[in-house]
C-alpha positions in Angstrom: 92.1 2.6 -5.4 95.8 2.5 -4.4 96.3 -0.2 -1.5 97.7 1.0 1.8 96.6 4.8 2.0 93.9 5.0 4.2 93.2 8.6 2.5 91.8 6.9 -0.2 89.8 4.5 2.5 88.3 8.2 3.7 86.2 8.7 0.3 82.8 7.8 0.0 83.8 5.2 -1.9 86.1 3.7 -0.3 84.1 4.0 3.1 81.2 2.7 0.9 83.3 -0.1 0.3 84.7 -1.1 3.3 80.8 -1.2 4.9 79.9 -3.4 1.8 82.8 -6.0 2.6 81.2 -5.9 6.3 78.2 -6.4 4.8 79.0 -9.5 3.1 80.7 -11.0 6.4 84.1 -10.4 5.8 86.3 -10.3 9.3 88.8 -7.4 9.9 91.2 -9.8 8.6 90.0 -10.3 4.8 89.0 -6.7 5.0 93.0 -5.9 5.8 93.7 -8.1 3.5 91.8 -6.7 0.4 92.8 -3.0 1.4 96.6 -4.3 1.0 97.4 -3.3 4.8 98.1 -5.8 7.9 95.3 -6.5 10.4 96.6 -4.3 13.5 97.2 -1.1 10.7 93.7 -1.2 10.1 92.7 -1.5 14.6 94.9 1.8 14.1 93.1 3.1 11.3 89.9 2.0 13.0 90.7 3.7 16.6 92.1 6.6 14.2 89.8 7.9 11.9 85.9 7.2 12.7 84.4 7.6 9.9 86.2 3.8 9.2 85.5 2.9 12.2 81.8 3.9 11.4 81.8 2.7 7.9 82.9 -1.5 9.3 80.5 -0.8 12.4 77.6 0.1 10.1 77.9 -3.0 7.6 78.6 -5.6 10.7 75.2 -4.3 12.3 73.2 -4.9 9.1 74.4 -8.4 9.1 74.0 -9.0 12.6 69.8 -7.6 12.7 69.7 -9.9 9.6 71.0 -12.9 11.4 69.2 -12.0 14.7 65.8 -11.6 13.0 66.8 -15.2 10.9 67.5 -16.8 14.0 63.9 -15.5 15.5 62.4 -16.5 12.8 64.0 -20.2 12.7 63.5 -20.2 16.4 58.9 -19.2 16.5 58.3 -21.1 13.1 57.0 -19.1 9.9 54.5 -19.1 7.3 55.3 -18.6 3.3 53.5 -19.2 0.1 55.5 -21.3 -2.5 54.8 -21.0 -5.5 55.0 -22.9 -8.8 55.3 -20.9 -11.9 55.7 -21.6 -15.9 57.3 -20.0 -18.7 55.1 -18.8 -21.7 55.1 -17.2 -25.0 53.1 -14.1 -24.5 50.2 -13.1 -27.6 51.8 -11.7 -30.6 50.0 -8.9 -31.1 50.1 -7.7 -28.0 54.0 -8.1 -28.0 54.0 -5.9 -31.2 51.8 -3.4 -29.9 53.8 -2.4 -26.9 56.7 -2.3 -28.7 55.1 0.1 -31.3 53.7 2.1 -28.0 57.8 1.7 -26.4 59.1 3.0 -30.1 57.1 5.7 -29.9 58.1 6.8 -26.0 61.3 6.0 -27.0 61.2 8.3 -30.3 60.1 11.6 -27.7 62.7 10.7 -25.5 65.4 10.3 -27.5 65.2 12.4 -30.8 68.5 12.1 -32.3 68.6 8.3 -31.9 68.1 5.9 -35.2 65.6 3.5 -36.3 67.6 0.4 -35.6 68.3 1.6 -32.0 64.8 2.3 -31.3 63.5 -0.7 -32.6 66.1 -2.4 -30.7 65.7 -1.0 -27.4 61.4 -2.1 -27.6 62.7 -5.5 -28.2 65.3 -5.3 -24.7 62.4 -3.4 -23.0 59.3 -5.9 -23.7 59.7 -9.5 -23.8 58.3 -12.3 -26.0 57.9 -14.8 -22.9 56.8 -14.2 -19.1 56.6 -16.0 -16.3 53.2 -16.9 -14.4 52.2 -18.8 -11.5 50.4 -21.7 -12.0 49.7 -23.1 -8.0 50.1 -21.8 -5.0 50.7 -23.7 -1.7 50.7 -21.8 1.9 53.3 -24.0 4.3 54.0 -23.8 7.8 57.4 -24.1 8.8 57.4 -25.3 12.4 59.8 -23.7 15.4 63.2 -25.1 15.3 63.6 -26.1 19.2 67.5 -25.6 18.8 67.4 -22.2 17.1 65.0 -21.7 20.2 67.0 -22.6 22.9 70.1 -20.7 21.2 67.6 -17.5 21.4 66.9 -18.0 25.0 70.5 -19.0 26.7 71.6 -15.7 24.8 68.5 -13.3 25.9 67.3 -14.2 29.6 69.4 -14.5 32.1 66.8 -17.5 33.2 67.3 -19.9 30.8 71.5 -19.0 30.8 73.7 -22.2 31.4 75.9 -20.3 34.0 74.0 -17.8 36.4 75.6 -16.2 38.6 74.5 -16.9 42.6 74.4 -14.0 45.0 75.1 -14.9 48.7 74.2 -11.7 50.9 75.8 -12.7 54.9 78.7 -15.2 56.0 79.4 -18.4 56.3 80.6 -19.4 60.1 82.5 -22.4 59.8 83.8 -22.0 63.7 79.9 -22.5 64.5 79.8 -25.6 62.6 82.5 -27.1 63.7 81.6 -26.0 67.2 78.4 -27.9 67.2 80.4 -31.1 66.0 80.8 -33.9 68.9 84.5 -34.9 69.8 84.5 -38.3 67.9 82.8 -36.8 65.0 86.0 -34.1 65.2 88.3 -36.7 65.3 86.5 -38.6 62.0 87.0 -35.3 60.4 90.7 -34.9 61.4 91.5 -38.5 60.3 89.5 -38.3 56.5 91.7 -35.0 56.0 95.2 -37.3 57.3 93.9 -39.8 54.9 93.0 -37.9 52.2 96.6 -36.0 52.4 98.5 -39.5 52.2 97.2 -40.5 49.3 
């Protein structure tokens, strides 16, 4: 793709691109970067054509549910199965078999192709070895308390570190002051003066 055309950014490749690199995390930066334009050209781009706009918007949301439903998951505890497997040969015979039985498929298939092809594509297609589990454990992961309070401060307004207060009426200071006794005016009036000098 040439850099610095967004025509070629339009194509379902390149818009199939650009969602990939959002994806993966890249910032609007690095994605700037490997188009070969500077940042604010593609904010243009973006506030231009919306099927770019679309393109990063869908990729940065994928990533974003993926982190949200990590951090969930982090934040209630889980459940998984590990599991402990081993490498073995697999029975001879049986290896020769299905490769016969893969030969033969492979023969209906694909008629013009030669022996040595065929015999090598049953010998990509069915392995000597496999993998099998040999113990499985069930484990309990238990809630992460900081993933947990992140969750909350971000979700509820409740557990938020600022909250916003709503005062409905005034505040009469002249009523406060006017229930004050003269010396108790006068303490007032000499904290400010002394507060003021300092």
């Amino acid at each position: 793709m040439a850099k610095g055309k967004y025509q070629e950014w339009l194509t379902d490749d390149g818009l199939l691109l650009l969602e990939a690199w959002a994806r993966n995390g890249l910032t609007d930066e690095q994605i700037a970067h490997n188009i070969g334009i500077k940042r604010p050209t593609l904010y243009d781009w973006k506030n231009k054509y919306s099927d770019i706009s679309d393109a990063l918007k869908r990729g940065k949301e994928v990533v974003d549910i993926e982190v949200e439903n990590a951090l969930h998951k982090s934040a209630v505890g889980y459940e998984y199965t590990e599991r402990t497997a081993k490498v073995v040969d697999r029975d001879k015979a049986l290896v020769e078999a299905e490769r016969r039985e893969y030969e033969n498929r492979y023969k209906i298939d694909h008629p013009e192709a030669e022996l040595q092809e065929i015999k090598d594509a049953a010998i990509k297609a069915i392995p000597t070895r496999e993998r099998i589990v040999i113990l499985e454990v069930d484990k309990q992961v238990a809630p992460n308390p900081t993933s947990a309070i992140f969750w909350l401060k971000n979700r509820s307004e409740e557990w938020c570190d600022k909250q916003e207060l709503k005062h409905s009426g005034g505040v009469d200071i002249w009523k406060q002051y006017g229930e004050m006794s003269d010396e108790e005016l006068e303490a007032l009036v000499r904290r400010y003066e002394k507060i003021n000098d300092s």
